[in-house]
N, C-alpha and C positions, 0 to 999 in steps of 0.2 A: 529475612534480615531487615531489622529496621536504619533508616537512613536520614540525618538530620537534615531539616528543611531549613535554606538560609532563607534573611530576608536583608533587602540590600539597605542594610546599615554601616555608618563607619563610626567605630569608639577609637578616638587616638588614646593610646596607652594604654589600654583597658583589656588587654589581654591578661585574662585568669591564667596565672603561674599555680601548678600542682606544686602544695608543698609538703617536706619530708614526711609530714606527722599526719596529711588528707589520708583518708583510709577511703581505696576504689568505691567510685560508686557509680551504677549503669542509670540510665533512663527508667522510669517504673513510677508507679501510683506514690506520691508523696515524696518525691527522689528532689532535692535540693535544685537550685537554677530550675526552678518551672517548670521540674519535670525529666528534666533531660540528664539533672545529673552532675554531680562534682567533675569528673572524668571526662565528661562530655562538653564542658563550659568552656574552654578556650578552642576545641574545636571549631563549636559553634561561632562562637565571636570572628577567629578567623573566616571560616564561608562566610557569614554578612559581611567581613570587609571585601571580600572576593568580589563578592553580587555588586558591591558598589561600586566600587571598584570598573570590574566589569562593565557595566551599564554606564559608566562615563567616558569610559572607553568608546563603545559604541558610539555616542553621544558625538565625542571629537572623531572620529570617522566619518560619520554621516556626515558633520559640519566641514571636514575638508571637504569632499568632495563636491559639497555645494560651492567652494570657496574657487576650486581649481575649473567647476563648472562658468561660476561666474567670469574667474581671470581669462577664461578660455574666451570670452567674450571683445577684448579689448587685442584689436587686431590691428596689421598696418602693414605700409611699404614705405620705409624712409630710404627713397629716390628720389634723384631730382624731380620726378612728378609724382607725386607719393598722397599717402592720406595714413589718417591715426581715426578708430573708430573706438567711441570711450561707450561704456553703457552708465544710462545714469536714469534717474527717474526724478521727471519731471513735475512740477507740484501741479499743472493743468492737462498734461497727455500721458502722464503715469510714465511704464515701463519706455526707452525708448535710446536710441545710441546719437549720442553727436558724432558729427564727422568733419572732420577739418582735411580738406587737400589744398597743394599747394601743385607748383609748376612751372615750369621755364621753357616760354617760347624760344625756339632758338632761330638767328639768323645771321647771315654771312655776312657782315658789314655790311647791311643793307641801304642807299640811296630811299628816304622816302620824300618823296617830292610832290606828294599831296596825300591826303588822308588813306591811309590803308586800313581796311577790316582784315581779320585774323581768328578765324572759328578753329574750338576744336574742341574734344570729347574731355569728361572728368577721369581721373583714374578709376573710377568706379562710380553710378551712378548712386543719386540721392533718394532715396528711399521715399520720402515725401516732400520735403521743403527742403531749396534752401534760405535761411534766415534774411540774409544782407546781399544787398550786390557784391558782388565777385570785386576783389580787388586787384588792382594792377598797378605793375610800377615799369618804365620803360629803362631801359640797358644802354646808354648812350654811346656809338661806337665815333663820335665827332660832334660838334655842334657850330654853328655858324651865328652865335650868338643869342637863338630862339631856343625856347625848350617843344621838345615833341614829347608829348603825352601819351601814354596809354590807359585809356578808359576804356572799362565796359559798356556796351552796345547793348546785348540783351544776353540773357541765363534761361537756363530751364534746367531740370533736374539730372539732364545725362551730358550738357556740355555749357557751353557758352561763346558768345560774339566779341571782343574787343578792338579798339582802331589804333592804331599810332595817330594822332590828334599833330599836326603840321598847323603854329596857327597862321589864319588867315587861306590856310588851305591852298597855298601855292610854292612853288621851288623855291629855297632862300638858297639866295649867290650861286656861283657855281657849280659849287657841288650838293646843294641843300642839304639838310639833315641827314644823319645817316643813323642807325640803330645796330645794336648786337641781338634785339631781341626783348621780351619783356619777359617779367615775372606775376605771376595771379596767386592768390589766397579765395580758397570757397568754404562757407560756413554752413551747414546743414545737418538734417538728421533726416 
């Protein structure tokens, strides 16, 4: 039994309609359509739209799964100490993920009455760098007319140091400064 061979083409509209007055014709030496035949001509046409069909099919397959591979990439933990990890490629280190975490020291109306340091770990470490000093902002739980500061101290890629900054580094008034605590931003990949 002979069997026609598609080839992955698409003709819109072009399907050969059998009409009342075609008289049957099979495949054979000299047989109309190239061989294959009056009879055999919209068959044909149909399997090439198949094949194309088909194979663009495949085509958006493959391509999702590369798509949901990459989405699968862009991870996170939106907590008060959280991080967002984007994948992006960089026009000098190529493939590579930025990572943005943020975080909120907490403290109990705390008295700071000279400079305090306050270390502690990222929610997840940085992979290689991070870009910028660590930012910080302090939570004011009183003030006695001075502002106390929180600055970073030092970073490295799995935590970092910041102070509450008291200026002039002594008790103001009675009860000196007091904080709820600070907030930090860290930029890296």
């Amino acid at each position: 039994m002979a069997n026609l061979t598609d080839a992955p083409e698409f003709s819109a509209n072009e399907i050969y309609e059998i009409q009342q007055t075609d008289r049957p014709e099979g495949a054979g030496s000299g047989a109309s359509f190239g061989g294959i035949g009056l009879s055999n001509q919209p068959h044909q046409q149909l399997a090439n739209r198949t094949s194309f069909i088909k194979g663009r099919q495949d085509t958006n397959i493959a391509s999702i799964g590369v798509l949901q591979a990459f989405m699968a990439k862009f991870v996170g933990s939106l907590q008060s100490n959280g991080y967002l990890v984007i994948p992006i490629t960089d026009i000098s280190r190529g493939a590579v993920s930025a990572i943005i975490q943020w975080g909120y020291y907490p403290l109990s109306d705390q008295k700071i009455p000279n400079d305090l340091e306050f270390s502690l770990s990222w929610p997840i470490p940085f992979p290689n760098a991070i870009l910028l000093p660590p930012l910080a902002t302090n939570l004011y739980a009183s003030t006695s007319g001075f502002n106390t500061v929180a600055s970073v101290v030092a970073y490295s890629k799995t935590g970092g140091t910041f102070v509450l900054d008291v200026p002039g580094g002594t008790s103001l008034g009675p009860t000196g400064e007091r904080s709820n605590g600070f907030s930090w931003l860290a930029i890296g990949f």
